[in-house]
MMTF fields as JSON, N, C-alpha, C and O atoms, coordinates in Angstrom:
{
  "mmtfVersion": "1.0.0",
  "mmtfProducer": "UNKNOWN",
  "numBonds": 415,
  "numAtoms": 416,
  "numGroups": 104,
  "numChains": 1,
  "numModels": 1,
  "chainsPerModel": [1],
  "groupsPerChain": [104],
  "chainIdList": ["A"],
  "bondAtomList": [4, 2, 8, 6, 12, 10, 16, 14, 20, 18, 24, 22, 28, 26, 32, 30, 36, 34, 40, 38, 44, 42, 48, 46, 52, 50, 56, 54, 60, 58, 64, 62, 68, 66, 72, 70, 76, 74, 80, 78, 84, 82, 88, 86, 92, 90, 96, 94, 100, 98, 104, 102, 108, 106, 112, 110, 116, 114, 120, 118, 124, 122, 128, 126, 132, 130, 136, 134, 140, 138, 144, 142, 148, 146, 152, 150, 156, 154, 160, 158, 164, 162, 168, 166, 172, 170, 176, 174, 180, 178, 184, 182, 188, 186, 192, 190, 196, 194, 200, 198, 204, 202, 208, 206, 212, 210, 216, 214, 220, 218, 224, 222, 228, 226, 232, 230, 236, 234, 240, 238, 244, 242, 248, 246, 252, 250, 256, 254, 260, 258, 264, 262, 268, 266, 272, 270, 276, 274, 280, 278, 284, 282, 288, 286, 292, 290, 296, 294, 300, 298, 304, 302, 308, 306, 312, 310, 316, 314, 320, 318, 324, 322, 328, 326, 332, 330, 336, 334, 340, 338, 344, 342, 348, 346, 352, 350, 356, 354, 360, 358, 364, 362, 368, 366, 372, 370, 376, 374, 380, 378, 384, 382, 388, 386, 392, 390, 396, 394, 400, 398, 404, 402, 408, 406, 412, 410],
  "bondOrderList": [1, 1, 1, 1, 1, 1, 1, 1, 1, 1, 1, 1, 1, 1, 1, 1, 1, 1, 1, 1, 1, 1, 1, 1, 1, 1, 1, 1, 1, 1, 1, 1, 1, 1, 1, 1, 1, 1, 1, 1, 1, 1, 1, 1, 1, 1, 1, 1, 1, 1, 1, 1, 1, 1, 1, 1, 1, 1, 1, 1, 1, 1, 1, 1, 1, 1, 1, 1, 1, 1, 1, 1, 1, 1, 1, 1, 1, 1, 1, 1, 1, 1, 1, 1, 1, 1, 1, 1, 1, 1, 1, 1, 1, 1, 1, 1, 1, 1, 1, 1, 1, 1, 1],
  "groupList": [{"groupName": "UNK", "atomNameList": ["N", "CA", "C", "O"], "elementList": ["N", "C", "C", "O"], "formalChargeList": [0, 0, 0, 0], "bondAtomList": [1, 0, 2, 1, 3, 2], "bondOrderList": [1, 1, 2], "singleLetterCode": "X", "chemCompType": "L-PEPTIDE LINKING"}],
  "groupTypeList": [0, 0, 0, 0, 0, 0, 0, 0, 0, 0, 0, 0, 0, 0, 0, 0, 0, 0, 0, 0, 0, 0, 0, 0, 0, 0, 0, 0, 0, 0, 0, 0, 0, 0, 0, 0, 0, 0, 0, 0, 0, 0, 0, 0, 0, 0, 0, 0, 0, 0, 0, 0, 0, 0, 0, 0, 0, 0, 0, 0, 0, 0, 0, 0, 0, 0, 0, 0, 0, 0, 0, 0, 0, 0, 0, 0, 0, 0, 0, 0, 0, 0, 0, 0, 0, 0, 0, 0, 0, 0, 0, 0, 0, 0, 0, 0, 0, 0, 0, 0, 0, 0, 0, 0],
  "groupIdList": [1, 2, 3, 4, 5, 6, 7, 8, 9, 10, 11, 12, 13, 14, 15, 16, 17, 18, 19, 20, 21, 22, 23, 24, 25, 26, 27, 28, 29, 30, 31, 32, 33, 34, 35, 36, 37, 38, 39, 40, 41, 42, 43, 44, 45, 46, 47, 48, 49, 50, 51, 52, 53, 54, 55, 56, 57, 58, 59, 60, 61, 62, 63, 64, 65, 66, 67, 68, 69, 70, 71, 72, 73, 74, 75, 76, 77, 78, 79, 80, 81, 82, 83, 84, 85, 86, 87, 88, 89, 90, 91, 92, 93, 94, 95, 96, 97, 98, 99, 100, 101, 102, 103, 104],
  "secStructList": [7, 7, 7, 7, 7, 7, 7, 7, 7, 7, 7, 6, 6, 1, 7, 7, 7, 7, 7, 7, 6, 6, 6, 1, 7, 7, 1, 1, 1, 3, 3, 6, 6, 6, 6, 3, 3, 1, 1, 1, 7, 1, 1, 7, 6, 6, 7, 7, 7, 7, 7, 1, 6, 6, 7, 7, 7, 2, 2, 2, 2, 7, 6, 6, 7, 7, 1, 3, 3, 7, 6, 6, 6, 4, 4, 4, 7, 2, 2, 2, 2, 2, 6, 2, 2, 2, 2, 7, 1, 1, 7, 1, 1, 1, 3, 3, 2, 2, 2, 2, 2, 2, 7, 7],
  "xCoordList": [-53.417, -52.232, -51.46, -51.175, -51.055, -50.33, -48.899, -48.49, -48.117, -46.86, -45.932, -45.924, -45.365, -44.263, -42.879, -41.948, -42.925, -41.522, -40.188, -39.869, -39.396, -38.718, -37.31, -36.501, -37.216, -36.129, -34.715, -34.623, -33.462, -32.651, -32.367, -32.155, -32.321, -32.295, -30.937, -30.843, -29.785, -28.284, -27.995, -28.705, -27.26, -26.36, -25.124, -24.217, -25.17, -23.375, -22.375, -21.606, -22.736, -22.634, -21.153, -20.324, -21.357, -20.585, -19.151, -18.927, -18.339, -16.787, -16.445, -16.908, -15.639, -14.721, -14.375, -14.496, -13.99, -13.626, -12.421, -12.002, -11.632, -9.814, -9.319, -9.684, -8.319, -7.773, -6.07, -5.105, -6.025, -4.623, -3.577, -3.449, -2.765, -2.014, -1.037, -0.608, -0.391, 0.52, -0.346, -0.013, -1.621, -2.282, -2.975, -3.252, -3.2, -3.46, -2.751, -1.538, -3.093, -2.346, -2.327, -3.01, -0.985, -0.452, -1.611, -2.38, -1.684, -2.942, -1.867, -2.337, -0.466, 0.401, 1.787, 2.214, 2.361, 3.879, 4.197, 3.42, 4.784, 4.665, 4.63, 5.486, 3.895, 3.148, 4.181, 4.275, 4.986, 5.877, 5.621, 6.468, 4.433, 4.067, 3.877, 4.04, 3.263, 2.725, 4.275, 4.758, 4.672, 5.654, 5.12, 5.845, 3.973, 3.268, 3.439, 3.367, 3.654, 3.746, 2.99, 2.475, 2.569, 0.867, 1.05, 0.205, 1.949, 2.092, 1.547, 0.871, 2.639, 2.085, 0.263, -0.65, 0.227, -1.527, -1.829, -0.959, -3.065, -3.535, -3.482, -3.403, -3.536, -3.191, -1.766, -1.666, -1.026, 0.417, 1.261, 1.802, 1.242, 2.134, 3.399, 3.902, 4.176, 5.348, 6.007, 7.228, 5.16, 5.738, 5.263, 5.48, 4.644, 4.58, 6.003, 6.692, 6.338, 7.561, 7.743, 7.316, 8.087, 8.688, 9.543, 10.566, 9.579, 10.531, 11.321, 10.835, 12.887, 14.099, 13.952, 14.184, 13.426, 13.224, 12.255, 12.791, 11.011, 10.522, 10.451, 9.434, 11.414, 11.757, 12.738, 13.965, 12.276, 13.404, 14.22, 13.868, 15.444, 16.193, 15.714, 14.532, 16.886, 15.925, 15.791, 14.93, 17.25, 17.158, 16.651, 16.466, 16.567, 15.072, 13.781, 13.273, 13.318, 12.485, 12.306, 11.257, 13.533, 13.624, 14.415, 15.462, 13.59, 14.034, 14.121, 14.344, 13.922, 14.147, 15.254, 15.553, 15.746, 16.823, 16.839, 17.797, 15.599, 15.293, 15.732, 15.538, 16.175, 16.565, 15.239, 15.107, 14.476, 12.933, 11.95, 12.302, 10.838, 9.98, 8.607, 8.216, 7.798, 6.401, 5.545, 5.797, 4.227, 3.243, 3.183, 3.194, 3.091, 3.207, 4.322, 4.282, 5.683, 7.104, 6.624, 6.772, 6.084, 5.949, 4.434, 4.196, 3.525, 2.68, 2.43, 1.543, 3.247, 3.361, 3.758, 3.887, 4.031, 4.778, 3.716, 3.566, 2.917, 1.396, 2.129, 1.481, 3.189, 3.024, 3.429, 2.977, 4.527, 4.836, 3.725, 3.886, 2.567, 1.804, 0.669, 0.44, 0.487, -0.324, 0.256, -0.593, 1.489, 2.19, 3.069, 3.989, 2.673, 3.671, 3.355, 4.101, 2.376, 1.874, 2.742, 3.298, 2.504, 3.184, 4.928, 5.741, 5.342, 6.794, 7.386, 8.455, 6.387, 6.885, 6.845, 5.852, 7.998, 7.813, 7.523, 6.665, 8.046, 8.279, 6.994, 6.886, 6.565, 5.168, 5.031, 4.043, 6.092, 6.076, 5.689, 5.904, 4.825, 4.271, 5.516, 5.014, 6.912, 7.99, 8.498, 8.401, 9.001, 10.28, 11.562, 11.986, 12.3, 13.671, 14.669, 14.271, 15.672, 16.087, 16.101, 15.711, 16.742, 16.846, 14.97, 14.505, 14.402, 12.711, 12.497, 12.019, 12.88, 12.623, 13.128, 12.496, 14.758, 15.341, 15.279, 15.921, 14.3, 13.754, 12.67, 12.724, 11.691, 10.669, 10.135, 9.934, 10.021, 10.47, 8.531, 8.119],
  "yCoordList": [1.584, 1.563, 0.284, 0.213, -0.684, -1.671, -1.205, -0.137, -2.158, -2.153, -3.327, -4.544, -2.7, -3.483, -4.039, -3.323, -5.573, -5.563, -6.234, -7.282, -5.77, -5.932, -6.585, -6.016, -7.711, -8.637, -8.493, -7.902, -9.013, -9.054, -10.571, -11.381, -10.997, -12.779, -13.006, -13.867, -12.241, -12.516, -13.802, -14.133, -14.394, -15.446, -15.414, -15.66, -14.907, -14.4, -15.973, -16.082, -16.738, -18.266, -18.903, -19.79, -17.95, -18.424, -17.545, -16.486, -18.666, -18.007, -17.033, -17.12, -16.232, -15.312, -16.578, -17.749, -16.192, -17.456, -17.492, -16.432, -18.336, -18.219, -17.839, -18.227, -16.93, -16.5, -17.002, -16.813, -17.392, -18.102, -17.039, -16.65, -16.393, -14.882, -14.778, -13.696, -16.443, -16.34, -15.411, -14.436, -16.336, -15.53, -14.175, -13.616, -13.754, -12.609, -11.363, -11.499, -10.184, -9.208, -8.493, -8.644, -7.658, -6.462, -5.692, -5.762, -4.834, -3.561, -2.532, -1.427, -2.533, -1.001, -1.563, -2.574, -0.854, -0.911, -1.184, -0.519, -1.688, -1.776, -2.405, -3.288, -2.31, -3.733, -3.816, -3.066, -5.224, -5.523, -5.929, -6.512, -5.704, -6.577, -5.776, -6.005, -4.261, -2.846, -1.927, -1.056, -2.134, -0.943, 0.191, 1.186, 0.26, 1.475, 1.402, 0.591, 2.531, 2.968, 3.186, 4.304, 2.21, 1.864, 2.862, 3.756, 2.968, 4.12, 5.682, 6.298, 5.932, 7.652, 8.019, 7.221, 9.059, 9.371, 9.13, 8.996, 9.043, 9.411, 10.838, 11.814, 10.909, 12.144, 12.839, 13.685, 12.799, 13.187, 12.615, 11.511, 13.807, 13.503, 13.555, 14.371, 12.823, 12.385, 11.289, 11.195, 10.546, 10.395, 9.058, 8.182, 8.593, 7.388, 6.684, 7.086, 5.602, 5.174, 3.917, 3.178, 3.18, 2.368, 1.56, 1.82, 0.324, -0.601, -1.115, -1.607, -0.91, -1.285, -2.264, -2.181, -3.34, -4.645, -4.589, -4.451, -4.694, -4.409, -3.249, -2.577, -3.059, -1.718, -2.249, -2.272, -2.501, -3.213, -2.138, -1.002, -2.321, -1.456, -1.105, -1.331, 0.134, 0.876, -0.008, -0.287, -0.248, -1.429, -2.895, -3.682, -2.866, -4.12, -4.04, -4.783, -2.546, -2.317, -1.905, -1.804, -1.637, -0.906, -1.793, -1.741, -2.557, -3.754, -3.507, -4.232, -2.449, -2.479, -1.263, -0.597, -1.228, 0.056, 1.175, 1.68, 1.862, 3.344, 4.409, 5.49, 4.486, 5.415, 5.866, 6.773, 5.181, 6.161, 4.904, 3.883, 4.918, 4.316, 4.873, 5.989, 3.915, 4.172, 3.448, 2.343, 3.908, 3.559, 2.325, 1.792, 1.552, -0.195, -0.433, -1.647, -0.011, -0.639, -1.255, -2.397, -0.2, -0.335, -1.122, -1.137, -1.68, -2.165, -3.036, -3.024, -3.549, -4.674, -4.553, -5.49, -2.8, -2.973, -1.891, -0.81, -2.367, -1.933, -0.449, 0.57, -0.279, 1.058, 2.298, 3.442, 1.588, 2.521, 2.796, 3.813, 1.958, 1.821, 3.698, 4.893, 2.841, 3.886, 5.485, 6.375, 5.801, 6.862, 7.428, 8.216, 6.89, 6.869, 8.784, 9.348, 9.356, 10.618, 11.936, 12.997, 11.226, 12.183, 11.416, 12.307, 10.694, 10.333, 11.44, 12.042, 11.55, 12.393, 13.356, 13.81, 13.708, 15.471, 16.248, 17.128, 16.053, 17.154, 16.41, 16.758, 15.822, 15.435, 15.247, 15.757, 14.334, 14.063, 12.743, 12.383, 12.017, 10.512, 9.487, 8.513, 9.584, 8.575, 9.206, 10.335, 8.121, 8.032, 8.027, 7.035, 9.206, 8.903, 8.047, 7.529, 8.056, 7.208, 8.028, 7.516, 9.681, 10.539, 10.73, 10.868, 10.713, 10.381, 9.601, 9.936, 8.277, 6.892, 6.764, 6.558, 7.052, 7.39, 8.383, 8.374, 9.416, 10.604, 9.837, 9.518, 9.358, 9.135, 7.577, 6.434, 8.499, 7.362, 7.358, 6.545],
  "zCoordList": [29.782, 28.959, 29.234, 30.43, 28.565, 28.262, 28.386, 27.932, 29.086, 29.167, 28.521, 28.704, 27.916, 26.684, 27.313, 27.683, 27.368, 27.934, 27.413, 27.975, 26.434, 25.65, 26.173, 26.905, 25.713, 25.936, 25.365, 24.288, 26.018, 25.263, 24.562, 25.465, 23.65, 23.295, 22.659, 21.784, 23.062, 22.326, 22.972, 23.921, 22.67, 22.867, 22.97, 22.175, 24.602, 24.878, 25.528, 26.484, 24.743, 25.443, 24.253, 24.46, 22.993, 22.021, 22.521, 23.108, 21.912, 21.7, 20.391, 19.254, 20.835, 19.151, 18.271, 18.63, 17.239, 16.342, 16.59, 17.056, 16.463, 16.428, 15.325, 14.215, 15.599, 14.601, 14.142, 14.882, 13.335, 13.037, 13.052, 11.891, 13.857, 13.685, 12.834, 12.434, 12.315, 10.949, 9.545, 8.872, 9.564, 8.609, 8.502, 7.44, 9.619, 9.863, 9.437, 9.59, 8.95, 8.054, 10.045, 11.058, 9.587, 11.206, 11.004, 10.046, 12.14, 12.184, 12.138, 11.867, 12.33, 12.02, 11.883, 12.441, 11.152, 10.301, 8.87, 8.186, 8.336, 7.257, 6.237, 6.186, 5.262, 4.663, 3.274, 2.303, 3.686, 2.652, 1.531, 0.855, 1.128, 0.068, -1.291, -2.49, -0.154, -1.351, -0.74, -1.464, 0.109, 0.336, 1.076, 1.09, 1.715, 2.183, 3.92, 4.843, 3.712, 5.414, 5.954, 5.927, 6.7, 7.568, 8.464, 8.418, 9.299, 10.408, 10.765, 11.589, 9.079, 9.277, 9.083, 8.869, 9.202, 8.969, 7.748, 6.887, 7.512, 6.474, 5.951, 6.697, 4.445, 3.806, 3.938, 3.05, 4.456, 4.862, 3.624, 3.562, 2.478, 1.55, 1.561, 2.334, 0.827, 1.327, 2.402, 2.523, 3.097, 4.085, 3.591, 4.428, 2.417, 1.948, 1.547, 0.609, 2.369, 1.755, 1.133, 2.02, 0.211, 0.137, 0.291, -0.342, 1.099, 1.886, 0.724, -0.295, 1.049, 0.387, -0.76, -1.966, 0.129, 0.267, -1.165, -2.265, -1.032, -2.414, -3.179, -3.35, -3.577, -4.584, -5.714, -5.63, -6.357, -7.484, -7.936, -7.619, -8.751, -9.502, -10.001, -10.262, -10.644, -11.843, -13.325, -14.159, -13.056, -14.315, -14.512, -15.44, -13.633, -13.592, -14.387, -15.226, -13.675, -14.473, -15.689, -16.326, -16.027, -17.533, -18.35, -18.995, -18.099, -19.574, -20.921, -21.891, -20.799, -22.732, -22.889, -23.881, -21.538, -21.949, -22.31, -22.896, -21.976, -22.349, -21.537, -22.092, -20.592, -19.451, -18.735, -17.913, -19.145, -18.383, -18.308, -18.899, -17.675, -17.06, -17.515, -17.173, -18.416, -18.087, -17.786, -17.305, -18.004, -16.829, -16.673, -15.564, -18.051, -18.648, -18.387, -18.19, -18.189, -17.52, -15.908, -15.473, -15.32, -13.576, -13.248, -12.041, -13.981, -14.12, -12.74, -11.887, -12.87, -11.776, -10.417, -9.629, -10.082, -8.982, -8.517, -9.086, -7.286, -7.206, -6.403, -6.64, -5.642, -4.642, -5.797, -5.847, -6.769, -7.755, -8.869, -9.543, -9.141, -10.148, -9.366, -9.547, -8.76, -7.557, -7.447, -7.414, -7.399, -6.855, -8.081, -7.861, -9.684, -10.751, -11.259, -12.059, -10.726, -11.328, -10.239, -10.523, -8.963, -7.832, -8.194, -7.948, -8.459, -8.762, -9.905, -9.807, -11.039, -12.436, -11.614, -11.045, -11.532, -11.231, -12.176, -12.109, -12.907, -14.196, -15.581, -16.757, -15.165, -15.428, -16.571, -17.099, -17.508, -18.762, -19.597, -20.754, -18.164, -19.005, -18.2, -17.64, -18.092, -17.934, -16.439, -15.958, -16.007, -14.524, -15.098, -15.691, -14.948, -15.356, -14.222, -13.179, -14.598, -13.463, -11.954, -10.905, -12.116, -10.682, -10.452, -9.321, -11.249, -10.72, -9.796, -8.712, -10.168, -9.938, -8.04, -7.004, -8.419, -7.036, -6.025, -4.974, -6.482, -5.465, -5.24, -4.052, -5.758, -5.194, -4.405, -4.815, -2.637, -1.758, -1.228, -0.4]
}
């Protein structure tokens, strides 16, 4: 019987690459860009929040003066675009304005 003798051939001689940490995205807290709360768990409804900071008015978004919000009003605002079905409470297609401001 022949005996097999199996090598390791890695090259533990190289460095990690550098990483520039300005550009680097955080691994936990919260990402200002979508508004999402990196922190809490996954699946834990409700506890998705949106930072102050990017949350526009209501009337910002409701440029055409309707008192309500739809799906093509919030288009652009990716945490609300995402969360616009769990926001309708009353589940009628639009965000009214007390919609808009309950849902954090």
């Amino acid at each position: 019987m022949k005996s097999i003798r199996l090598t390791n051939d890695l090259d533990t001689t190289s460095k990690s690459p550098s990483v520039n940490p300005s550009s680097s995205p955080t691994s936990a807290g919260q990402n200002r860009d979508t508004g999402n709360d990196m922190v809490s768990p996954n699946g834990t409804q409700g506890t998705m929040k949106q930072s102050n900071a990017t949350r526009p008015d209501f009337d910002t978004l409701d440029k055409k003066g309707k008192g309500s919000l739809s799906a093509a009003d919030i288009k652009g605002n990716q945490w609300l675009s995402k969360n616009f079905s769990r926001c309708d409470s009353n589940h009628d297609g639009t965000l009214s304005r007390e919609e808009y401001n309950n849902c954090h």
